[in-house]
C-alpha positions, 0 to 999 in steps of 0.5 A: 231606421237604425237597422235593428232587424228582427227577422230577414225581411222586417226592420223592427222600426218599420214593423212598430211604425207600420204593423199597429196601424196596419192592424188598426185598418184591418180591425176596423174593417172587422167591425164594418163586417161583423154582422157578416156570418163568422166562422171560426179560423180553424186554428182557434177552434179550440177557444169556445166564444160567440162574444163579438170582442172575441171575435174581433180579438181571433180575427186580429190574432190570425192576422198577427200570426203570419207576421214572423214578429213578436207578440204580446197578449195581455188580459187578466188570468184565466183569459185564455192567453195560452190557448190564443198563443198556441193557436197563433203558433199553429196558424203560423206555420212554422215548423218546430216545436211550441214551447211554453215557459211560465216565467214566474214559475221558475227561480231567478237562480235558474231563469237563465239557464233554463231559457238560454242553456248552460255549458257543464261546470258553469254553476255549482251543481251543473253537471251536464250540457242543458240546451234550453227553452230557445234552442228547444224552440228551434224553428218554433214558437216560445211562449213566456208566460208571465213576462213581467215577472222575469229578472232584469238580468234574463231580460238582458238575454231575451234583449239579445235574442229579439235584436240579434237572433243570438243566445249566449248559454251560461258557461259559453261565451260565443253567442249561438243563432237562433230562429225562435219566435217570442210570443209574451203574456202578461197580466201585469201593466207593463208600462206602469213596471217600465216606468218602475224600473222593473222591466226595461223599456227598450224590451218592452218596445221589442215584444209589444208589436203585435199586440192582444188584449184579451177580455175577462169572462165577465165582458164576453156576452153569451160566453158564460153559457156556452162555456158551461154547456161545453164543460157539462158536455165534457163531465157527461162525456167522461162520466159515461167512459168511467167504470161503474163503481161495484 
């Protein structure tokens, strides 16, 4: 080991060497008692599924949850990965805030300062303090959607975030502690950007931990119907609370 450590108790090496295949033998005893009565972690109550790989994909994320480590869920857009990850957040339970950022949604200008915080006069146009998306997740969860599309340079910052538990706002130079979990989506195939170039390696192998891989719609047999039976459930629902036109 190199003594990297991403929280008090859990080296990072051990937590890459041990964690997968830790959670290799958990899923295949999933699988040796699938056809065991299933019933829902109550955190997750809100993801609607009877498909199997589901499933399988909830029991994995509820044993991810109580490891205080990153994780990295992957699957196409409409997958659900925001749902998986506040649910994750729940069953964690830690105490503060679960923050979501879409990381593709926000400006490579601006990236930095809204993850990390900047000190008034640090750009044209700061006037004030901003604490940032960390420092609001204090003791809680932060959800980078989006990962693959974060600047190189945010990338460095996040880096620190994971190895050290520090963040340095934009303005600052002494480096604040933080207690953040990071949990990460993407659509993207990350590999294929580290190879690229585009995403570092070294950050890659810090998130991708504990790792998700969620099915799209079309592989979830018996999720289509259920899914429609509850969306038509929610527009009768709200079609008898609206005001009758006059």
């Amino acid at each position: 080991t190199d003594g990297r450590v991403l929280d008090a108790n859990v080296d990072f090496d051990l937590a890459s060497d041990f964690l997968p295949e830790y959670l290799q033998r958990s899923d295949a005893r999933v699988n040796r008692v699938v056809d065991l009565p299933y019933s829902v972690p109550k955190e997750f109550a809100g993801i609607i599924h009877e498909s199997k790989v589901m499933q399988t994909q909830i029991a994995r994320a509820k044993r991810i949850a109580v490891h205080n480590l990153p994780v990295l869920i992957l699957g196409e857009t409409g997958t659900g990965k925001e749902l998986f990850a506040e649910a994750i957040h729940e069953a964690s339970g830690r105490k503060g805030k679960f923050i979501p950022v879409n990381c593709g949604a926000v400006s490579s200008e601006l990236i930095n300062s809204e993850l990390f915080g900047h000190k008034a006069g640090a750009f044209t146009g700061a006037n004030k303090d901003r604490k940032g998306h960390f420092r609001e997740a204090e003791g809680g969860t932060l959800f980078l959607d989006e990962i693959g599309d974060l600047p190189l340079d945010a990338q460095v910052g996040l880096l620190r975030a994971l190895q050290q538990k520090q963040i340095v706002p934009l303005g600052q130079s002494t480096p604040l502690p933080v207690d953040v979990r990071i949990i990460a989506a993407t659509h993207r195939d990350l590999q294929a950007d580290v190879i690229d170039g585009t995403f570092r390696e070294d950050l890659f192998h810090r998130l991708a931990v504990g790792i998700l891989q969620l099915p799209p719609l079309r592989e979830r047999d018996g999720d289509v119907q259920l899914l429609a039976a509850y969306l038509m459930d929610l527009i009768n629902r709200d079609s008898a609370l609206a005001p009758e036109w006059q």
